[in-house]
C-alpha positions in Angstrom: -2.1 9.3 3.1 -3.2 6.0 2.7 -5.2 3.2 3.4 -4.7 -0.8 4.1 -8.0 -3.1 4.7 -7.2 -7.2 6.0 -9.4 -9.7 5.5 -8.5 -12.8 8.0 -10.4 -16.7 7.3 -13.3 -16.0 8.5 -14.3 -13.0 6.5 -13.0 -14.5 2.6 -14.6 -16.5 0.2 -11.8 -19.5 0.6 -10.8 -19.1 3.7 -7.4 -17.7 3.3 -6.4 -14.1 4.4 -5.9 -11.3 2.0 -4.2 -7.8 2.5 -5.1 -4.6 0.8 -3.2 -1.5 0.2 -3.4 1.7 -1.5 0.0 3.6 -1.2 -0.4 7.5 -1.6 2.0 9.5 -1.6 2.8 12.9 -4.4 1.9 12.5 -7.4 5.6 12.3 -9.1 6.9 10.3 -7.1 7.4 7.1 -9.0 6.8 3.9 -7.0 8.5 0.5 -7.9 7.2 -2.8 -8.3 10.8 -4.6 -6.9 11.9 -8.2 -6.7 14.8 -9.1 -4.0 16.1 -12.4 -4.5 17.1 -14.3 -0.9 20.7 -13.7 0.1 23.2 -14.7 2.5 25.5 -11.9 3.3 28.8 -13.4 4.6 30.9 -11.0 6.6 28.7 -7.8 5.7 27.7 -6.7 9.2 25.9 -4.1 8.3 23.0 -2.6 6.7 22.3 0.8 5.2 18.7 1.8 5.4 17.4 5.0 4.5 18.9 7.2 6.9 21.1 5.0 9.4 22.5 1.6 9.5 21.6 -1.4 11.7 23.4 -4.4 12.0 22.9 -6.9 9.3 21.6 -10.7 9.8 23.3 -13.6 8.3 20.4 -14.0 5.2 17.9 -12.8 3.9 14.4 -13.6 2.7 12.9 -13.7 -1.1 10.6 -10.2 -0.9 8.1 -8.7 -3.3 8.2 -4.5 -2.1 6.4 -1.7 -3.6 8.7 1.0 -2.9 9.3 5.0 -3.5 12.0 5.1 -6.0 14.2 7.3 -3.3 14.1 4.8 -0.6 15.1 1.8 0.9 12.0 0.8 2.7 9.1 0.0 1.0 5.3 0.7 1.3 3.8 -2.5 1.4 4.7 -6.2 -0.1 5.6 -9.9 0.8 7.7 -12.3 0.8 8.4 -16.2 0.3 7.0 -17.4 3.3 3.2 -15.8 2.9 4.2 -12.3 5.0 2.8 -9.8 3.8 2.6 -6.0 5.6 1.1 -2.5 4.7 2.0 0.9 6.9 -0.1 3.9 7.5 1.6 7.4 8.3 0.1 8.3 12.1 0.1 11.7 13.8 0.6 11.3 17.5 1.2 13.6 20.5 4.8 12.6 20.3 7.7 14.2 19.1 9.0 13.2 15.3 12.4 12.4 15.7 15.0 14.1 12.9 16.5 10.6 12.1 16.1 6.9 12.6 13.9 4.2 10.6 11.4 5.3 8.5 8.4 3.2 8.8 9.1 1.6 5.2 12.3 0.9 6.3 10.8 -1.2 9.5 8.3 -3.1 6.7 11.1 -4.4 4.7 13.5 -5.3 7.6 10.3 -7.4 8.6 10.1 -8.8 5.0 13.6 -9.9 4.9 13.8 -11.1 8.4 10.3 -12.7 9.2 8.2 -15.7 8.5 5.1 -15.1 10.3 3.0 -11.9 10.8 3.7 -12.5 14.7 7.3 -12.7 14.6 7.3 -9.2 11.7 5.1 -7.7 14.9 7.6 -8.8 17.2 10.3 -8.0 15.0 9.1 -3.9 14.3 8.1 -3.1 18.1 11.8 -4.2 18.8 13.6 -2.2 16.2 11.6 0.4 17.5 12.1 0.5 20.4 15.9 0.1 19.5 16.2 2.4 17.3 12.9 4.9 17.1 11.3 5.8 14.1 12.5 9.2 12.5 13.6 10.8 9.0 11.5 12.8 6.4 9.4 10.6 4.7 8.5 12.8 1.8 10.2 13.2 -1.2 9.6 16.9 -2.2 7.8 18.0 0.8 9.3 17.5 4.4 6.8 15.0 6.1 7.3 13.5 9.9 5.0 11.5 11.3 5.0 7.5 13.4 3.3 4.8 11.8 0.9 1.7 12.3 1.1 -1.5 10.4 -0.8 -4.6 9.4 0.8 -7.5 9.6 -0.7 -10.9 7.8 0.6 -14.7 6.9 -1.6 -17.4 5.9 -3.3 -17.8 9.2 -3.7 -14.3 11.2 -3.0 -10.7 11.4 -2.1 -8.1 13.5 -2.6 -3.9 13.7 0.3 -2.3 15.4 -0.3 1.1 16.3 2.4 3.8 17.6 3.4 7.1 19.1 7.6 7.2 18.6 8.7 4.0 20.9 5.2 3.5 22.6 2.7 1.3 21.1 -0.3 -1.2 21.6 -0.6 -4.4 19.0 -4.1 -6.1 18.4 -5.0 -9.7 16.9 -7.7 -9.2 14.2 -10.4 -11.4 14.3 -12.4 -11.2 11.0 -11.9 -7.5 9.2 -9.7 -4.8 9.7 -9.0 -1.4 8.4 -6.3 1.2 8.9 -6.3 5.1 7.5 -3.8 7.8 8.5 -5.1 7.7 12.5 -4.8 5.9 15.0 -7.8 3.0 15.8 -6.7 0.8 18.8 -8.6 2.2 21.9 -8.9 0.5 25.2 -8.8 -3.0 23.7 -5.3 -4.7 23.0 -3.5 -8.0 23.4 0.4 -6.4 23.3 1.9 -3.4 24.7 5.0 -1.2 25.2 6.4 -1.5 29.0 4.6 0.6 30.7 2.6 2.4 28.2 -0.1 3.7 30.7 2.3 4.9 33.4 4.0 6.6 30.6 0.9 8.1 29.5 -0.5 9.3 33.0 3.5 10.8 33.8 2.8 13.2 30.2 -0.8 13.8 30.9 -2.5 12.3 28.3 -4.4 9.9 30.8 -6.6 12.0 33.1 -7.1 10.4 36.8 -9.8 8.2 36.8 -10.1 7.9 33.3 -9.5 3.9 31.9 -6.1 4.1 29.4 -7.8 4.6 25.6 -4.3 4.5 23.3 -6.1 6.5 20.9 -7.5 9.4 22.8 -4.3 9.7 24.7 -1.9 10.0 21.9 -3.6 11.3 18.6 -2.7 14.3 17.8 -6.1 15.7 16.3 -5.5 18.2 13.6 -3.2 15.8 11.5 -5.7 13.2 12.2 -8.9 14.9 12.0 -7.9 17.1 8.4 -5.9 13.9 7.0 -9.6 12.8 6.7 -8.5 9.4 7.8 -12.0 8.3 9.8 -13.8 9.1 6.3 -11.8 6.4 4.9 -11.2 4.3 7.3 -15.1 3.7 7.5 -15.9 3.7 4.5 -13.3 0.6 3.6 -14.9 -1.2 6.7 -18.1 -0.7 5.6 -17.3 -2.0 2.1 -15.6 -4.9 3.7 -18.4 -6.0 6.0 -20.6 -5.8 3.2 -19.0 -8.9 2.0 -18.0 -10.4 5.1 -17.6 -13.9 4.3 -17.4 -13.7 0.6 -13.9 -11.5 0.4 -11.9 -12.1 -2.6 -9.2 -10.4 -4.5 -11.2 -8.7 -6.9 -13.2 -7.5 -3.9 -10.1 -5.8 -2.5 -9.8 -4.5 -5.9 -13.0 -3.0 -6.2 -12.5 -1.1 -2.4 -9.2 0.3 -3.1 -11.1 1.7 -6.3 -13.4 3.1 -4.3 -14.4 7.0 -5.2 -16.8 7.2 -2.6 -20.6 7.0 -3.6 -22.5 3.5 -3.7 -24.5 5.0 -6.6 -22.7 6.7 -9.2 -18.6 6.9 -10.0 -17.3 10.0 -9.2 -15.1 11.5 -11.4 -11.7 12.3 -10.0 -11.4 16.1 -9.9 -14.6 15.6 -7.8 -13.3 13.3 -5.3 -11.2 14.8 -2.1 -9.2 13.5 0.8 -11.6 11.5 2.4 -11.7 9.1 -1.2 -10.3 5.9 -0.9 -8.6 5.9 -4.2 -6.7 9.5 -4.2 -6.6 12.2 -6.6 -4.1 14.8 -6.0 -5.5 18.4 -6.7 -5.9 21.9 -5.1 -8.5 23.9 -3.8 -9.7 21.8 -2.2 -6.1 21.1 -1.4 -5.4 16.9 -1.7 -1.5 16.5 -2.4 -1.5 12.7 -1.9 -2.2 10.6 -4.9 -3.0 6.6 -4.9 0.6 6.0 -6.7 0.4 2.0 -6.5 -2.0 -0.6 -5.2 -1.3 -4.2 -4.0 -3.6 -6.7 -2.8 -1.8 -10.0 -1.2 -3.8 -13.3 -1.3 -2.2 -15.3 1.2 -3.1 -19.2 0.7 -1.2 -21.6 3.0 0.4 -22.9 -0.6 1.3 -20.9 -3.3 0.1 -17.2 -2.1 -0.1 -14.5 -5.4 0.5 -11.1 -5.2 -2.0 -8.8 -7.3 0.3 -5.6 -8.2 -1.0 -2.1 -10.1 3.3 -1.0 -10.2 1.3 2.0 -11.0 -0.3 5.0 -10.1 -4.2 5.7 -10.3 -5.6 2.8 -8.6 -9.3 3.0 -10.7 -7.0 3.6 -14.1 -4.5 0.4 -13.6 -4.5 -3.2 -13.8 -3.9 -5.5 -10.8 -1.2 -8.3 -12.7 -0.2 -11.7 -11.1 3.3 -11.5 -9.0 5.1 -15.1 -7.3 7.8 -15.6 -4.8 8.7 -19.1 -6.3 12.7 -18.8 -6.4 13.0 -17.3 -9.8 14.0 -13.5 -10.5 11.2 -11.1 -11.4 12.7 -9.4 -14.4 10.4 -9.0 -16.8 8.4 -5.7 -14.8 10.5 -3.1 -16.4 11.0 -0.7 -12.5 14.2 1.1 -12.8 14.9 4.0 -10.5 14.0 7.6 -12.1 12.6 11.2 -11.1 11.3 11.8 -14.0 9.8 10.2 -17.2 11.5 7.1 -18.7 9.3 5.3 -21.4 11.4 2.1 -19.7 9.8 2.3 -16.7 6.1 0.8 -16.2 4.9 2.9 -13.3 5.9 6.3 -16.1 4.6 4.2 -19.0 1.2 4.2 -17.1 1.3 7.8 -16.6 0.6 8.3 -20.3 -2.8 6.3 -19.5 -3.4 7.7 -16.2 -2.8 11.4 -17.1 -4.9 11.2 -20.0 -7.9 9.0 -18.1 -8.5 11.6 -15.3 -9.0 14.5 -18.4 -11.1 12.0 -20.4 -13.0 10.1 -18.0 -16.6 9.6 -19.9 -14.3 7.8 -22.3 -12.4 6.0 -20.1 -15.0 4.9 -18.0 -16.7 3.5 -20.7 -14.6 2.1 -23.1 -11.4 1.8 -21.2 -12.3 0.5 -17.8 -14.5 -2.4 -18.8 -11.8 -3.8 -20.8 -9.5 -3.3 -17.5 -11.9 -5.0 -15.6 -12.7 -7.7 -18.4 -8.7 -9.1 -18.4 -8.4 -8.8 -14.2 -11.2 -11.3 -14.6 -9.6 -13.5 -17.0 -6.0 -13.3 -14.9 -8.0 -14.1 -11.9 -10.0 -16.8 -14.1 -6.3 -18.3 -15.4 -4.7 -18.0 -12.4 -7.2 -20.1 -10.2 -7.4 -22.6 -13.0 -3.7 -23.1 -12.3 -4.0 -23.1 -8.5 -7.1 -25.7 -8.5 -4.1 -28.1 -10.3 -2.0 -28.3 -7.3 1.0 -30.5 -9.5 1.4 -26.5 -11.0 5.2 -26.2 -11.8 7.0 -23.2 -10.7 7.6 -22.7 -14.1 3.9 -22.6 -15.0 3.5 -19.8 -12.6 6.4 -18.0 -13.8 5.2 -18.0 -17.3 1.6 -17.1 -16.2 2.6 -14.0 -14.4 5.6 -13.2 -17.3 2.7 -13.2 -20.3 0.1 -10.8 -17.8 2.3 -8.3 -17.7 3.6 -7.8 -21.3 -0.2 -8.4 -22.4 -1.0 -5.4 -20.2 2.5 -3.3 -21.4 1.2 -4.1 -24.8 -2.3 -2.8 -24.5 -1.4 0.3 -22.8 0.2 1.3 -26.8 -3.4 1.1 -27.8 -4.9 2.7 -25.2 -2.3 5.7 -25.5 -3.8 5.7 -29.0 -7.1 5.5 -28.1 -6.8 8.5 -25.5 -5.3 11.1 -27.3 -8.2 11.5 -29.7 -10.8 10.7 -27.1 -13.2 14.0 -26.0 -11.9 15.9 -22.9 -14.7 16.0 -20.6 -15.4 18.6 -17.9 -13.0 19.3 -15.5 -12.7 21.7 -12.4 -9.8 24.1 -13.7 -8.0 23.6 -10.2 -7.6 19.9 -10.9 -6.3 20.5 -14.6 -4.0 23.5 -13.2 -2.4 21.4 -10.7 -1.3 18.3 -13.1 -0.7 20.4 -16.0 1.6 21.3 -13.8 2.8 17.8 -12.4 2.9 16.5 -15.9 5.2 19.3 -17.3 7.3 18.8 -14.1 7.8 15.5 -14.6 8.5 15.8 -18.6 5.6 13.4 -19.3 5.3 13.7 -23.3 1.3 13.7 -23.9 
């Protein structure tokens, strides 16, 4: 389950458009922060995605991808020319194919392919069409389901919503939010061929009745207990608050979101309808917010904001670059279970003592997160508002974030294991004792 939120000119403090998603998926399932340099691939005609293989194009674009460590799609990112996309998992009327492209997979063929948000939306409805979405999306638990997308470049956006190779496509004009259902009803600007014959032929339509894409193909028990309209309207909400005023650490702030405009809820409290997951049972939530990216997509010189983590309220958002120089100072190297080399495992440490500890965290621990976001943001515009900037610059900026963050999270390892536990709902500790021993986290 998750949850992606666009902001387009009109809505943002500077004009620009900026792209928001949490990723949530289960909670062991490491997620990668992963830099693919632009290629041209010669006589390589084809290319292996996560289930089939589709022919290959003759290069490739520069792509920032937040991706499960199993797969090769990814769950949101960008790439050098501004694109940036986020995917929601939909449930749909339709039948879930056994094989075929993954959503993620769709994202990143976009990223790779694309320049603008309109070509990705043109791109995607094509290859799915072509090809069909299909294939288990989950890593330990079997999960089928069709998707719906944001698309955004430095000038507009689009929602794509879909039901297997059927699917309606809508410009956004100011603010737009997507959750695990679908949203696009009887207005649109694109459509499959035929999508309302096709729905009248399966009986979805009723005689009489005007075409609505979302009463005719949501399936409603995936839809109504994935709690998706919860979160859906509560990120609008949060977004139209600010309408206008929209920046980064806005996005930040709504992806952090527990829920309550008065008090932060701890996170064995929070359920499936909370914007920033907690995975638990009883009541049963077994998606977790496992990384959060936020794209802020200026004509010149757009910046990624990255967690590469999981716990979206426990992690810091770090400065990311598509500038033509390799990324390789995020340590994300493809592992199941704990590796102190990896950053989205070295976080665990913080995260998986946090939720136990949270009157500490939140008081001593959080501010200081929030205290550096503002002087990366504070940095980082100071660089911008330069405009003769050097790649370099950039590069070094981003480069000295991140180990600053690797470094603190050694003292805040330190400080968490002889903080006070507070008091926790035994379900919530049961299931990530549990997790935690799974994954051979040493705490």
């Amino acid at each position: 389950m998750c949850d992606t939120i666009v902001a387009t000119s009109k809505a943002t403090a500077d004009g620009s458009v900026i792209l928001a998603k949490n990723s949530d998926r289960e909670a062991n399932e490491a997620q990668l922060l992963k830099y693919i340099a632009r290629r041209n691939w010669g006589n390589e005609t084809a290319v292996q995605c996560t289930y089939i293989s589709i022919p290959q194009v003759k290069s490739t674009h520069e792509i920032l991808i937040s991706t499960p460590f199993w797969m090769w799609g990814c769950e949101m990112g960008a790439n050098e020319y501004g694109l940036a996309i986020g995917n929601e998992a939909v449930f749909t009327k339709e039948p879930y194919e056994k094989t075929g492209l993954l959503g993620m997979d769709i994202m990143r063929l976009a990223l790779e392919r694309c320049k603008t948000a309109y070509d990705a939306l043109m791109l995607s409805t094509e290859l799915i069409e072509r090809y069909g979405q299909g294939g288990n999306a989950g890593m330990e638990h079997k999960l089928y389901y069709h998707n719906s997308f944001i698309f955004a470049d430095p000038n507009e956006a689009y929602v794509l919503e879909t039901a297997n190779k059927h699917w309606v496509a809508i410009k956004v004009d100011g603010i737009r939010s997507i959750s695990n259902g679908l949203t696009i009803e009887e207005e649109y600007h694109y459509s499959s061929k035929n999508i309302e014959d096709y729905a009248r032929k399966k009986g979805y339509l009723k005689k009489g009745k005007t075409f609505n894409f979302k009463e005719c193909f949501s399936d409603w028990f995936y839809t109504y207990f994935s709690r998706c309209a919860a979160r859906q309207s509560r990120t609008t909400r949060c977004a139209m608050q600010h309408s206008g005023s929209i920046t980064p650490q806005s996005m930040f702030a709504f992806l952090r979101d527990h829920g309550s405009d008065h008090e932060y809820i701890s996170p064995d409290k929070t359920d499936m309808g909370t914007v920033c997951m907690h995975a638990s049972l009883l009541p049963t939530r077994p998606s977790q917010s496992v990384a959060a990216f936020v794209a802020h997509l200026r004509k010149d010189t757009p910046v990624f904001w990255a967690t590469g983590s999981s716990g979206t309220c426990t992690s810091v958002f770090m400065p990311f670059y598509l500038i033509g120089k390799e990324i390789d100072y995020f340590p994300a190297n493809e592992t199941s279970t704990y590796s102190p080399d990896v950053y989205w495992w070295m976080h665990e440490k913080i995260h998986r003592q946090a939720i136990f500890k949270w009157d500490y965290f939140q008081r001593t621990i959080a501010p200081a997160i929030h205290t550096l976001e503002d002087e990366f943001i504070k940095k980082e515009h100071e660089l911008y508002k330069k405009r003769n900037t050097s790649s370099q610059k950039y590069f070094d900026f981003s480069k000295q974030c991140v180990e600053k963050v690797i470094e603190l999270h050694d003292r805040w390892d330190r400080e968490l294991k002889v903080a006070p536990v507070s008091p926790t709902k035994l379900s919530f500790k049961l299931f990530w004792n549990g997790q935690t021993k799974k994954a051979m986290i040493p705490l």
